[in-house]
MMTF fields as JSON, N, C-alpha, C and O atoms, coordinates in Angstrom:
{
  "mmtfVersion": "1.0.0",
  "mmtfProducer": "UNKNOWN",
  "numBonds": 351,
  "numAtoms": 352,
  "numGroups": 88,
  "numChains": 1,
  "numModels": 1,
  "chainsPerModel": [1],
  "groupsPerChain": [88],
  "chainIdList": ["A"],
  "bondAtomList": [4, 2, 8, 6, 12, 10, 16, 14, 20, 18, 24, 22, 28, 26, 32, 30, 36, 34, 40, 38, 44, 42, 48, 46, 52, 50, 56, 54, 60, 58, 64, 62, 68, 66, 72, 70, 76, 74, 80, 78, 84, 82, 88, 86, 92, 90, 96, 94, 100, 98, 104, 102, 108, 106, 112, 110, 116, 114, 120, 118, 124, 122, 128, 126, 132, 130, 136, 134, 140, 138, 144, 142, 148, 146, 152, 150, 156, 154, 160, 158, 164, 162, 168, 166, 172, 170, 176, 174, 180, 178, 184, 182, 188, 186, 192, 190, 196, 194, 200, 198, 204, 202, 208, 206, 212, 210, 216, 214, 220, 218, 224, 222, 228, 226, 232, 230, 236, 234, 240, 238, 244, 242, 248, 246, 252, 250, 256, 254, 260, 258, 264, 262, 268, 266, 272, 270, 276, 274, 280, 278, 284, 282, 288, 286, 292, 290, 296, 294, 300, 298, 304, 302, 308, 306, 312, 310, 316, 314, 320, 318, 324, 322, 328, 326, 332, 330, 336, 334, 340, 338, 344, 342, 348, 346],
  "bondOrderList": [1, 1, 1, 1, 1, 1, 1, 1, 1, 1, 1, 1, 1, 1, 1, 1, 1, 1, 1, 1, 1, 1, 1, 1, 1, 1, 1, 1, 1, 1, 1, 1, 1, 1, 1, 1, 1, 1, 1, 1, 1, 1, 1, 1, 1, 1, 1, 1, 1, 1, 1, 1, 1, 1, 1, 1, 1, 1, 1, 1, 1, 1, 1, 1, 1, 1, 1, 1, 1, 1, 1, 1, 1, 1, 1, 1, 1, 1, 1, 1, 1, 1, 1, 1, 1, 1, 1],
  "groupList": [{"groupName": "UNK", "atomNameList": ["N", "CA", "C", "O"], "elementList": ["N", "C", "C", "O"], "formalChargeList": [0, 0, 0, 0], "bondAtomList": [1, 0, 2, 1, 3, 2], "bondOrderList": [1, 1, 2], "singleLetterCode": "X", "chemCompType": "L-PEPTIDE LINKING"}],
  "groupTypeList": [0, 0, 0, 0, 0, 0, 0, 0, 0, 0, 0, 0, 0, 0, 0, 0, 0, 0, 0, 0, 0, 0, 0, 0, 0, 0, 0, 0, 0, 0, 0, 0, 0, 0, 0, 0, 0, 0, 0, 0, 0, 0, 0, 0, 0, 0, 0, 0, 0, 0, 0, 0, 0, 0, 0, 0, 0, 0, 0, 0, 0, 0, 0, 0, 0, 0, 0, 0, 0, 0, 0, 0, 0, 0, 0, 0, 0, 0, 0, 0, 0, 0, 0, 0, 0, 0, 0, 0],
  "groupIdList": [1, 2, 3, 4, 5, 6, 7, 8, 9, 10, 11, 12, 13, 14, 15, 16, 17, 18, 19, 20, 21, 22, 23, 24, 25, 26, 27, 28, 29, 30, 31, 32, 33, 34, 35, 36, 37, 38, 39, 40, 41, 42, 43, 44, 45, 46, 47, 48, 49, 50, 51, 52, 53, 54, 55, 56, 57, 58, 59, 60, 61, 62, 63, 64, 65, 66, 67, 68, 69, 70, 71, 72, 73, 74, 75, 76, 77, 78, 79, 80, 81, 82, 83, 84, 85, 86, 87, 88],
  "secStructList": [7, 7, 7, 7, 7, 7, 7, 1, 2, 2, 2, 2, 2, 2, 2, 2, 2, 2, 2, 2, 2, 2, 2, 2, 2, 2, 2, 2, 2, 2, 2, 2, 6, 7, 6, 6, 7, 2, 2, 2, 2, 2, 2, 1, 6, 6, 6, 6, 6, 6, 6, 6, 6, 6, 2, 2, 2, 2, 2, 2, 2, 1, 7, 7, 1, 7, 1, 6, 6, 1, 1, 7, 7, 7, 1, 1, 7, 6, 6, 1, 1, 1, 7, 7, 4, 4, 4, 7],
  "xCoordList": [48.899, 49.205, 47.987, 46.876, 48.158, 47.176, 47.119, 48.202, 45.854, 45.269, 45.552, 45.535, 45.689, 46.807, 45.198, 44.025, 45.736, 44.67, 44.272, 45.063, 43.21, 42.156, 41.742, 41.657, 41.543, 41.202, 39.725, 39.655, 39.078, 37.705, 37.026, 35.999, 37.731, 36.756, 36.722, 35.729, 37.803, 37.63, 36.321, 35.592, 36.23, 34.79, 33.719, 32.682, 33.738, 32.738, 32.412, 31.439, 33.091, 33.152, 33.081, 33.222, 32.898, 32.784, 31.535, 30.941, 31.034, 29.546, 28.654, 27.813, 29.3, 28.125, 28.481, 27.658, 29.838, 29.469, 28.663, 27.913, 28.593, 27.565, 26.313, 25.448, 25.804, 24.286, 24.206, 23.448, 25.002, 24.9, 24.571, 23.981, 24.882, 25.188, 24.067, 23.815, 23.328, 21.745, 21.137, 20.229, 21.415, 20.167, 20.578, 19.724, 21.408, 21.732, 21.278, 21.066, 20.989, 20.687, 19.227, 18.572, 18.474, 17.28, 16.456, 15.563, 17.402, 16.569, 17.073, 16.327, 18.385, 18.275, 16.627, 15.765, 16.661, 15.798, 14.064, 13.315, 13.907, 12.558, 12.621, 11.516, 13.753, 14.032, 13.69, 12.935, 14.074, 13.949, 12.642, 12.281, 11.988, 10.55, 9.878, 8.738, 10.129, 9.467, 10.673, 11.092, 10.876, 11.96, 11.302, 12.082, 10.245, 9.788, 10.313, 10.755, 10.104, 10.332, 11.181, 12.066, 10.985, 12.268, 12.468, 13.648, 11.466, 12.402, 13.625, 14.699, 12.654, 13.695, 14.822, 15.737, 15.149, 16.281, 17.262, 18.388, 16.712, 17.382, 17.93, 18.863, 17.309, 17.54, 18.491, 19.2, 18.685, 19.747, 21.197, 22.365, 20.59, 22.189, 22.985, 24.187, 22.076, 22.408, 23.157, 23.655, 23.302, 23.198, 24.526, 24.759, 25.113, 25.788, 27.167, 28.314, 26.648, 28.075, 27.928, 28.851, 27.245, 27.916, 28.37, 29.001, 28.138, 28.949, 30.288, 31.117, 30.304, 31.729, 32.621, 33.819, 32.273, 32.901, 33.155, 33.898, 32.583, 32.703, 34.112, 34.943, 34.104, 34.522, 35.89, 36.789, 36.302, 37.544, 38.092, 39.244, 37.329, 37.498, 38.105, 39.32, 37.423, 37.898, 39.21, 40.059, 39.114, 40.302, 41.978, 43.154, 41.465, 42.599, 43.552, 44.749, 42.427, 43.043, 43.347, 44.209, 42.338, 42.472, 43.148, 43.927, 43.097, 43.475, 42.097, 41.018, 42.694, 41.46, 40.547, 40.732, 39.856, 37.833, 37.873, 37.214, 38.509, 37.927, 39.075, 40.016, 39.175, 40.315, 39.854, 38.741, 41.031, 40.662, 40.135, 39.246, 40.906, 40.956, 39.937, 40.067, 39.14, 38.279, 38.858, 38.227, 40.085, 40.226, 42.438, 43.342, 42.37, 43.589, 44.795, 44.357, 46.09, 46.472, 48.357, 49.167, 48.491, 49.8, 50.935, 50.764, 52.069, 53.55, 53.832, 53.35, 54.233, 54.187, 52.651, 51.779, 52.26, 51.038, 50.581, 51.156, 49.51, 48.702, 47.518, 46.726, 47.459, 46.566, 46.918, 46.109, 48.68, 48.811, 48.478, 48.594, 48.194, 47.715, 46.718, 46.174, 46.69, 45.268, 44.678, 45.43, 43.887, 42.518, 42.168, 42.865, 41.386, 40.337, 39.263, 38.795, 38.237, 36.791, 35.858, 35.044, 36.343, 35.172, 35.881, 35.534, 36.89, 37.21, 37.0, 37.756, 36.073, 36.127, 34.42, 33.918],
  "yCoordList": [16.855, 15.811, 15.578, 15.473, 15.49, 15.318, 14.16, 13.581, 13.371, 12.142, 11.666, 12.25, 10.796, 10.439, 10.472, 10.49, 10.471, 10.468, 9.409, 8.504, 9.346, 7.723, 8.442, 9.625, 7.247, 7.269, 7.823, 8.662, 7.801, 7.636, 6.286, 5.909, 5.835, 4.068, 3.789, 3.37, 4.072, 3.761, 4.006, 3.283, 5.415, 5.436, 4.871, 4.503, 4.76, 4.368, 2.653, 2.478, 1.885, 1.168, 0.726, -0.472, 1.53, 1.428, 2.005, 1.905, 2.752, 3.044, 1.452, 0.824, 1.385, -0.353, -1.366, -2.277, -1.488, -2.458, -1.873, -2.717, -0.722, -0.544, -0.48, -0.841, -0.136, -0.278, -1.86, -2.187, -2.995, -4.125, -4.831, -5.904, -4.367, -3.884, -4.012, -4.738, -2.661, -2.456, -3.13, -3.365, -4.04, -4.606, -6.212, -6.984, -6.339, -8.03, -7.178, -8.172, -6.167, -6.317, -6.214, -6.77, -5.523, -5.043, -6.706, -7.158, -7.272, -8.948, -9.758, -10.405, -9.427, -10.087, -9.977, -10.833, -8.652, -8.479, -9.248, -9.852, -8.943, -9.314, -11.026, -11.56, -11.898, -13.127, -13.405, -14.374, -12.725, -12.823, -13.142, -14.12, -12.487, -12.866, -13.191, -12.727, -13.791, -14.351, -16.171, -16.526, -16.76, -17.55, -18.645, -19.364, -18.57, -19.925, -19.055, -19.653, -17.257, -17.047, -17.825, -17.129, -19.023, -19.111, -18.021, -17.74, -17.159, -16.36, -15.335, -14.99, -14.886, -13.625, -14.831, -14.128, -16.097, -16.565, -16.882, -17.335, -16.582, -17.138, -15.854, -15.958, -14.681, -13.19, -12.626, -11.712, -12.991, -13.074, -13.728, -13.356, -14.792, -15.658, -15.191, -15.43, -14.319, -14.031, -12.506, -11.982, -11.772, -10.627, -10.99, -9.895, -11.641, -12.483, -12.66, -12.355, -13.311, -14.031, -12.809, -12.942, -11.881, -10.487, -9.596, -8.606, -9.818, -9.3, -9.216, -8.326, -11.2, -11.454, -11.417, -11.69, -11.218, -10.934, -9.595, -9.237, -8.658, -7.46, -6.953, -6.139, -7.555, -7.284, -8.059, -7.721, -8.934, -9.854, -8.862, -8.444, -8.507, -7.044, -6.021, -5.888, -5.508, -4.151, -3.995, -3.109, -5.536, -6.026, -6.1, -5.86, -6.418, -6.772, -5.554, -5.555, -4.437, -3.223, -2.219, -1.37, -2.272, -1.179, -1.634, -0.787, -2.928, -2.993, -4.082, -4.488, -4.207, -4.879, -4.194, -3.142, -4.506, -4.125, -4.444, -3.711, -5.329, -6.109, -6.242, -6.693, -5.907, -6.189, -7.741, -8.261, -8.276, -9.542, -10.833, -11.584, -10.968, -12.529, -12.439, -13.195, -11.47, -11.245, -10.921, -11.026, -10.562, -10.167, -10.2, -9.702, -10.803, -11.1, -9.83, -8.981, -9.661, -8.558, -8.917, -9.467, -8.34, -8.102, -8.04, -7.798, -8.302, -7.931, -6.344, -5.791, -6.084, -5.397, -5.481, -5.302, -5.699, -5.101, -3.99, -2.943, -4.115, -3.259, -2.518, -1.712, -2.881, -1.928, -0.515, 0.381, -0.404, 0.722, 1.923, 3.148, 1.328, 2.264, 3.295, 3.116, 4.272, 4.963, 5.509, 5.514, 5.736, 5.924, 4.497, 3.583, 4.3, 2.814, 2.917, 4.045, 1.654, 2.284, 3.156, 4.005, 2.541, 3.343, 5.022, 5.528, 5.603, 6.818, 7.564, 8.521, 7.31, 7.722, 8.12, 8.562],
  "zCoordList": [-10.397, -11.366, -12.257, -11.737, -13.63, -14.334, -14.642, -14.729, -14.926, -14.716, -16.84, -17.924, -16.49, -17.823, -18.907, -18.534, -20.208, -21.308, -21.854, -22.118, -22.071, -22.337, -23.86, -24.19, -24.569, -25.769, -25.899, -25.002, -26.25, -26.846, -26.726, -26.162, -27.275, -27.542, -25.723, -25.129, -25.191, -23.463, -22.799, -22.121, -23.252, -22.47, -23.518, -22.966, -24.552, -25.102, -24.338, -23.605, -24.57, -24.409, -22.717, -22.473, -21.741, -20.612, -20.365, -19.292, -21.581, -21.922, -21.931, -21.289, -22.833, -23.236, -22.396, -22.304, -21.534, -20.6, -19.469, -18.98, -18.923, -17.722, -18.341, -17.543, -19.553, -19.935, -19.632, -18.719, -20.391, -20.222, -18.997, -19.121, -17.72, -16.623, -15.601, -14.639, -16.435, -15.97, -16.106, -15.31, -17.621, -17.896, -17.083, -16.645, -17.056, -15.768, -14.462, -13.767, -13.656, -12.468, -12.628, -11.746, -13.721, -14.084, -13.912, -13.196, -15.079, -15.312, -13.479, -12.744, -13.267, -11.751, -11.129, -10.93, -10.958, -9.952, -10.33, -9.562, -11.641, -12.079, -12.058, -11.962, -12.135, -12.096, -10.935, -10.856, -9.64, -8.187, -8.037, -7.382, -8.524, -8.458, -9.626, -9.602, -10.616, -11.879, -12.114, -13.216, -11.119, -11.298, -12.849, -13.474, -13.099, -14.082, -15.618, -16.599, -15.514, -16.52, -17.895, -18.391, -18.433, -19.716, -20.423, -20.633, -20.954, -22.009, -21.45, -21.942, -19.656, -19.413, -18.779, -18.352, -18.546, -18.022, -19.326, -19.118, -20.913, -21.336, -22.132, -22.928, -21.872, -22.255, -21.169, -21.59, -19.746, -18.862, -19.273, -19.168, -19.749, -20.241, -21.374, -21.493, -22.448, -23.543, -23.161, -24.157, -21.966, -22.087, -20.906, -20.395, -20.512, -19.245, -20.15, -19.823, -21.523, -22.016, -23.148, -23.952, -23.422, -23.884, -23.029, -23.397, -21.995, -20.988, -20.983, -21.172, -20.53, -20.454, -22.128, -22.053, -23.017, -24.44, -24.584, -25.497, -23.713, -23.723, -22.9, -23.304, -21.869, -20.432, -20.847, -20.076, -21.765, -22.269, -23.158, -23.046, -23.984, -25.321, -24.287, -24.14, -23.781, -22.509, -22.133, -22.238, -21.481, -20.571, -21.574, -21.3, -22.41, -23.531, -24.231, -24.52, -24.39, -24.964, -23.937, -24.161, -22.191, -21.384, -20.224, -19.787, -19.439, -18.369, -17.639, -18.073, -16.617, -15.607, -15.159, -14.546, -15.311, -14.972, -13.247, -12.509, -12.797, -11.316, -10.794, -11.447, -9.653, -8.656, -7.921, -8.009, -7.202, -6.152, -6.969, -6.567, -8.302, -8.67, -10.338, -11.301, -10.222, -11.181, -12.937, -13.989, -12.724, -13.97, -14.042, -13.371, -14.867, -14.795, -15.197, -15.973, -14.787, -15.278, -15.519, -14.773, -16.826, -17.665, -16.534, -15.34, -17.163, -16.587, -17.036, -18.024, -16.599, -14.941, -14.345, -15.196, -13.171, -12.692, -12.802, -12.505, -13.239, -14.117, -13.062, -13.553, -11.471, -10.968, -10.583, -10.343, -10.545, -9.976, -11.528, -11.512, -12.336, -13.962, -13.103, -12.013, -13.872, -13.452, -15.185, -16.159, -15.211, -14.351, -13.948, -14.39, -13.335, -13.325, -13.467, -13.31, -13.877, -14.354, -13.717, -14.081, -12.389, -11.737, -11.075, -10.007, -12.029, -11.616, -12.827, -12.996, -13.766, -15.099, -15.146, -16.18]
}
């Protein structure tokens, strides 16, 4: 069975949310231990709610990003779709 066809913009766009991605676990971790930082907590927040504007964009044209409450999904249910992100 061949695995159904995704646009272009799909992966692109599943491009820039995992860079986005990196850079929230990158600033997690340096936050872990820099907690007074303001600029990197406020370069976290800024990169958090482009996240979630990203991840609403995604969701809207491709399907759900997150299983288990995280991401809401269309009539019919939309997990048995394939691909999913993380099979791409």
């Amino acid at each position: 069975m061949n695995p159904p066809q995704v646009p272009e913009s799909y992966y692109k766009q599943l491009h820039d949310l995992q860079a986005v991605d990196f850079v929230l676990v990158e600033l997690t971790l340096y936050l872990d231990t820099h907690p007074d930082d303001v600029a990197a907590i406020q370069q976290y927040n800024q990169f958090a709610h482009k996240r979630k504007m990203m991840s609403q964009e995604f969701e809207l044209e491709f399907g759900p990003l997150m299983p288990f409450g995280h991401s809401y999904s269309k009539h019919p249910w939309q997990w048995i779709d394939t691909p999913w992100p993380w099979q791409v």
